[in-house]
N, C-alpha and C positions, 0 to 999 in steps of 0.2 A: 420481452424487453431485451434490447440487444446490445453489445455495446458499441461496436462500432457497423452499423448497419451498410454503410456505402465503401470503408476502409478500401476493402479487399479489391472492388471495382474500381478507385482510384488509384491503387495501387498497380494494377493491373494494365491500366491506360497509362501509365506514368513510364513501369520501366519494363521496356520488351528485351529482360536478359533471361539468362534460364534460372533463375531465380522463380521456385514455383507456389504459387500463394493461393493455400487452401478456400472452396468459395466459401461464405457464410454457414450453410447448413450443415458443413461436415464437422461445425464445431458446436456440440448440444449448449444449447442456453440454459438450461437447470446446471451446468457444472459454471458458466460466467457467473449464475447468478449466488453459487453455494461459494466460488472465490471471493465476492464483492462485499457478503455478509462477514466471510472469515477476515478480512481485510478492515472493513469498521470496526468488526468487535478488536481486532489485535492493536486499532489506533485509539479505541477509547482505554482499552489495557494502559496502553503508553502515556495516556493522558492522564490516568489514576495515577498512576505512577509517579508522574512528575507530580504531581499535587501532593505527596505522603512526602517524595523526597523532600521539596519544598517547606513540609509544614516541618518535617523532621527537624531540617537547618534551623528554623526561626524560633523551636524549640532547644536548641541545643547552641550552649553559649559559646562557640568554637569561630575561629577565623579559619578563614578558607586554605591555609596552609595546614591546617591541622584536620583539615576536612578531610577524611578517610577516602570519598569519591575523588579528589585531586592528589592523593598519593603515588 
């Protein structure tokens, strides 16, 4: 699985500067695919996240001037 399988190819027909754009294979696919997992797991991180801050606020009788995040 790749991520951008033709990128490189359009890229290539697109701009004939010396701008040099490695072909697909020189870039291993088990490190796209160990990026893609590190990447999900850091946006469901951020998505816990907001759901604690969240529940924290509706737990906590404070206006938002007093909210220690908006200090």
């Amino acid at each position: 699985m790749q991520l951008f399988p033709q990128k490189s190819r359009i890229l290539r027909s697109q701009q004939r500067s010396s701008v040099q754009i490695l072909p697909d294979q020189d870039f291993p696919v088990g490190m796209v695919q160990r990026f893609r997992l590190e990447v999900q797991r850091s946006q469901m991180q951020c998505l816990q996240d907001q759901l604690l801050i969240q529940k924290w606020r509706k737990s906590q009788p404070q206006t938002k001037s007093q909210d220690p995040l908006f200090s």
